[in-house]
N, C-alpha and C positions, 0 to 999 in steps of 0.2 A: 278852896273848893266851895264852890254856892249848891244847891236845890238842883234838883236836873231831871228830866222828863225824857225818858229813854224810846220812842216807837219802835218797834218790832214786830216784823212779819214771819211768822214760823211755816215755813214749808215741811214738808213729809206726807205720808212714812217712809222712810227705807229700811224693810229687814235689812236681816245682817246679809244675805246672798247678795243682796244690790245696792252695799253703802259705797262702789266706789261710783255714784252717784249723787252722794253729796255732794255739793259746793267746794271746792280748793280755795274759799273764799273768808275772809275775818269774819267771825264768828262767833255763835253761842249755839250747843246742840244738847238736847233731851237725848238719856240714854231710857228704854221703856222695854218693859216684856211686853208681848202681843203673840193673841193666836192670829193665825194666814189663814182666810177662808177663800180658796183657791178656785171656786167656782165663781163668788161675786168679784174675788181680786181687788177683798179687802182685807184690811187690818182692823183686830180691835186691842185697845191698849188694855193691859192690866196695872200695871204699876210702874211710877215715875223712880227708876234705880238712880242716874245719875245724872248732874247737870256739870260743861265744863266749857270750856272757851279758847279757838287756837284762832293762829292767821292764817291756818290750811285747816280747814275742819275737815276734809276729806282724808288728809295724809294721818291728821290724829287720830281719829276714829282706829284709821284701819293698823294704827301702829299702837293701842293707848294701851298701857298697862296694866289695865285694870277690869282687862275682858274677862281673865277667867271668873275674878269676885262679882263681875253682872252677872256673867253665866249662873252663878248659884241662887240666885231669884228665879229663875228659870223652874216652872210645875210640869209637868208633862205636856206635850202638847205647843209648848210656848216658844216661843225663838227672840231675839231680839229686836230692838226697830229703834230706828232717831228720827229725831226730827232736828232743822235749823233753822237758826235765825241769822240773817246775816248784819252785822251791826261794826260801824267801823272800829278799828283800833286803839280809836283812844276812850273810846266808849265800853269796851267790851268787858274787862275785868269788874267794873263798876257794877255792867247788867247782870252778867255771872254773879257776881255777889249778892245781889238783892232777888233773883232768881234760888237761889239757892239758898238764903236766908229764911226764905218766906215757905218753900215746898220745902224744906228739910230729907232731901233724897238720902236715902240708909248708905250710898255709898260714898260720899261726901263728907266730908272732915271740918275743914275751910270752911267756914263762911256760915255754921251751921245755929251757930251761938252767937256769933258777932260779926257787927258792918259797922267797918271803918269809914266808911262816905257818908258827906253828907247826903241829907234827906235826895228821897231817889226816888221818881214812878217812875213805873213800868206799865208800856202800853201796850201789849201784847195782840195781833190779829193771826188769822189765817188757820194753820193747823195746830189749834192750842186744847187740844183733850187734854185731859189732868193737870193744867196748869190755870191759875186764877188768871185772868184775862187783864184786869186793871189796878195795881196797887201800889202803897207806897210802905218807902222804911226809911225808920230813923236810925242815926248811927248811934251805937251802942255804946 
């Protein structure tokens, strides 16, 4: 494995009501609280809960085991929302990893202490709240 420079474009939001609008596509997805301010028909983020990475981010999402433990980030008022990036398959676990190295999301285990890959940016555009937009990691 050499140095490797990841681009990524993050689309979102999708509350939880309308994630079966996510991408069915390989992937990297933010799991975030947010309140819905219903009259402008927006979202604003509170907090980055989880980051993870499928070849159907649609299907994971709406199946991942680990809804209830988002839920409990969850203040009054708040509901859930993702966002994705779509990045291909051989690349994905790598982004996931250095995505989740860097923002240390509380529901994340993996990846949180340690990156097995070599040296890794990540170039992040588009819909990137709470995420640092440009960076790199070394493996631990």
């Amino acid at each position: 494995m050499a140095k490797k420079t990841i681009p990524i474009k993050f689309d979102g939001y999708w509350r939880a009501v309308n994630r079966s609008g996510l991408p069915a596509e390989s992937g990297v997805y933010c799991v975030y609280t947010c309140t819905h301010n219903k009259t402008e028909g927006t979202v604003t983020l509170h907090k980055l809960v989880y980051i993870g990475e499928s070849t159907n981010v649609r299907d994971r999402v709406a199946s991942h085991e680990k809804t209830e433990k988002w839920e409990t980030h969850l203040k009054a008022g708040q509901e859930l929302c993702f966002s994705c990036g779509l990045v291909d398959e051989n690349e994905r676990r790598r982004a996931e990893a250095a995505l989740i190295f860097k923002h240390k999301p509380p529901e994340n285990t993996e990846y949180r202490d340690d990156f097995p890959f070599d040296e890794t940016t990540i170039s992040l555009t588009g819909k990137t709240a709470l995420l640092n937009a440009n960076f790199t990691v070394q493996r631990t």
